[in-house]
C-alpha positions, 0 to 999 in steps of 0.5 A: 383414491381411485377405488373410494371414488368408484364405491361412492359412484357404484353406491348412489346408482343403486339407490336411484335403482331403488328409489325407482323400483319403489316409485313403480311399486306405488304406482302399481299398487295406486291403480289397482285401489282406483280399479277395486274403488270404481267396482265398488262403487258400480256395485254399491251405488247409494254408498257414501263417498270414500275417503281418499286422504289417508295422510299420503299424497293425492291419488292420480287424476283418472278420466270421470265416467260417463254420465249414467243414462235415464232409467226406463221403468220396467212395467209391474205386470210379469209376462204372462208365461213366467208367471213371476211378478216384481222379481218375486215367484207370483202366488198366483198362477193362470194356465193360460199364462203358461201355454194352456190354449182352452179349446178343448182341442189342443192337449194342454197337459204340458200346460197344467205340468208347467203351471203346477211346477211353478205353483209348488215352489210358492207356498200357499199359491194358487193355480187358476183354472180359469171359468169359460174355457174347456181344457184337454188333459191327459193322466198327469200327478200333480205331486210332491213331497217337496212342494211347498204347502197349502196349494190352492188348485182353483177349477172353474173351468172344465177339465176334459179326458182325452177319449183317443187310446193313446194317452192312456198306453196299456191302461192306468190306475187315475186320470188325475192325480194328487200325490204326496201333498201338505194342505192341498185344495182343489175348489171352484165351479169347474167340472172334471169330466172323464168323459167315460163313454168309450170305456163303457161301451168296452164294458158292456160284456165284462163280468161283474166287478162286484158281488153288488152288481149281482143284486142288480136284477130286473123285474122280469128276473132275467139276467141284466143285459147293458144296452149298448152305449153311444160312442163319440165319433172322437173315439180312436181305437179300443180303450184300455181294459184297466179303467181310471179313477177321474180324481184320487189324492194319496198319500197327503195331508188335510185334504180339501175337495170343495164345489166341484163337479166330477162327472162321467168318470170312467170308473170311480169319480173321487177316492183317497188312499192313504191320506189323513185329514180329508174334507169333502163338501158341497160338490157333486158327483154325476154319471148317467145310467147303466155306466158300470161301476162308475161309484162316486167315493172310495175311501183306502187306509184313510183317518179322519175324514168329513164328507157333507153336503154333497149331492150324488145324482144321476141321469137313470138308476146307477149304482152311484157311489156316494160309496165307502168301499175299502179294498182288501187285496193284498193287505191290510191298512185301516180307515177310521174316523170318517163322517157322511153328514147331510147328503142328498142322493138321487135314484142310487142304486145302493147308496150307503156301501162298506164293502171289504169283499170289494174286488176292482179286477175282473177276478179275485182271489179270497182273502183273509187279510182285511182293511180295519174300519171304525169310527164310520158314522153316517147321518141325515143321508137323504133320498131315493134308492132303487135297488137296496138302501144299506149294504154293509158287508165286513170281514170275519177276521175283521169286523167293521166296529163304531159305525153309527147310524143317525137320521137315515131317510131312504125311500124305495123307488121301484121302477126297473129293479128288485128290492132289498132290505137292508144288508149287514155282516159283521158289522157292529154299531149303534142306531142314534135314531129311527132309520127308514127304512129300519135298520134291525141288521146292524149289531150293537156294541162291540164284537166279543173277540175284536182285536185292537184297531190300530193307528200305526197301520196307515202310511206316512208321508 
């Protein structure tokens, strides 16, 4: 009996230790659920209430929180130098809003380098250069190709190259650079000077880039000496010997350049290399006189390409490109499909230019590799010429095929240099209409032994 009764005894504590571990176990199991709820309900506001009768008992009371405070409104305008706005990337974005000062003193690279990494996360977005500030800028690329597409780069301000020789370091190819784009445009009232006087000025005793600049010859037939330029007082130190282009897109798709001004450039104002899809139209292109090789237009291993209503000036009688010159150093490539279409020049030395002997550096070497061109056609191009009005020098290996010529109006103005008539070389086309002056060089049809001109040969993105 005494052992039954110490079972019994032995069995009903260890029910009640159980009941207990069990009691525990739901309390613990209540305030992780009340914990999980009020979380979800900090994160989901708006929700619906929950359920809490689920057929067991009520949860535990818990202490109701505070009420919530009054919310202040957050303005919509973001702060200038995010340019985000509304908790979305703006589309549209000022340089003033991320650094830029506009004083023409202060280098604002960093600036535009700020604004254009925003812009290229935001597809079809627009940075703002804006109209009444003048910004100095240093050689900067604007690149991709992992921005976004169908940039806007509005210019209605002015851009201004840093005339100290530091910035440029041994010497650069560009000063502002497009590179690896999809619908990039840059538009506007703005002006891209290059500032290119001190550059100039190193020049001045150099030999001539070019066979051109040999057919430049003044009336006394005497050798032609460059009067000295004028130096800014700003200039610090020699400038570099390699000269910059002031505007050059490579590399990119369906190119837009439209109202601007690119001016005294240190070299080449604008130029393409390897692009596809390029218009140009109602810009301007200006240098002053005696500014060595400061051509307006290059064109290298580029298709389709629209070039209209675009006025090329200068102050005196430069060679002023309004100048195709496709460049046959080192390899091959090919330009097709380009139009020049209702151009005004102005007192240009050689207005109309294809030049596959063009050499950029102090020497060349020959070669017999060559850049294949077809598909240029030129028309109503308008104006005054003051040394030849065509030059059109091919390759042997590979003449230049399909260039047309229609409403050419060029007359003389003989004031300072000799005279050409227009130049051919292998160099095969038609004449659409009368051309004055007349253009009897220029071959018709097609050469006998011309190999095919290939689309393949052009870069790709």
């Amino acid at each position: 009996m005494f052992l039954v009764a110490f079972l019994v005894w032995s069995s009903s504590i260890e029910t009640c230790i159980a009941r207990r571990g069990k009691h525990w176990r739901q309390r613990r199991h209540a305030a992780a659920a009340s914990l999980y709820k009020k979380k979800t309900k900090d994160h989901g506001q708006g929700q619906g209430h929950h359920n809490y009768h689920n057929g067991g008992s009520k949860p535990h009371k818990t202490t109701p929180p505070p009420s919530p405070k009054p919310k202040v409104n957050v303005p919509s305008t973001p702060p200038p130098q995010k340019g985000y706005g509304n908790g979305q990337q703006s589309k549209v974005l000022d340089v003033l809003h991320f650094g830029a000062k506009g004083d023409g003193k202060t280098d604002d690279t960093k600036a535009f380098q700020a604004a254009w990494a925003a812009a290229c996360k935001v597809e079809a977005s627009t940075v703002v250069v804006p109209a009444s500030y003048v910004f100095l800028v240093g050689p900067i690329s604007f690149s991709g190709p992992y921005c976004q597409a169908n940039i806007v780069f509005q210019l209605d301000g002015t851009i201004i190259a840093p005339t100290d020789s530091q910035p440029w370091g041994k010497g650069l190819l560009q000063w502002l650079e497009f590179t690896k784009l999809k619908g990039i445009t840059v538009q506007g009232k703005g002006i891209i000077d290059g500032r290119g006087t001190g550059w100039w000025q190193d020049a001045q005793f150099e030999d001539p880039y070019d066979d051109e600049k040999k057919l430049i010859i003044p009336l006394n037939s005497t050798v032609q000496e460059r009067p000295p330029m004028p130096v800014r007082n700003e200039l610090s130190g020699k400038m570099p010997s390699i000269r910059p282009t002031a505007l050059r897109f490579y590399g990119s798709f369906n190119v837009t350049v439209t109202g601007i001004t690119i001016q005294n450039s240190p070299q080449c104002h604008l130029k393409f290399d390897n692009c596809i899809g390029v218009v140009v139209h109602d810009m301007s292109i200006s240098s002053p006189g005696d500014s060595p090789n400061t051509d307006g237009i290059h064109l290298q291993n580029s298709k389709d390409v629209l070039i209209h209503g675009t006025n090329l000036a200068c102050d005196n009688k430069q060679l002023l490109a309004f100048n195709f010159k496709s460049n046959l150093q080192g390899g091959s490539g090919n330009v097709q499909g380009v139009l020049f279409s209702n151009i005004q020049v102005s007192e240009v030395q050689l207005p109309i230019v294809i030049d596959q002997f063009y050499c950029d550096k102090r020497t060349c070497k020959n070669q017999t590799a060559a850049v294949s061109l077809s598909g240029i056609t030129y028309e109503r191009i308008r104006g005054t010429y003051t040394v030849k009005p065509v030059h059109l020098a091919c390759s042997d290996s590979l003449p230049c095929i399909g260039v047309t010529l229609s409403g050419i109006q060029l007359k003389p103005l003989q004031e300072r240099y000799h005279l050409y008539d227009p130049f051919c070389w292998q160099t095969f086309g038609e004449l659409t209409t009368p051309t004055v002056p007349p253009i009897g060089c220029l071959q018709i049809g097609k050469p006998s032994n011309n190999r095919v001109q290939s689309a393949y040969d052009v870069c790709q993105v």
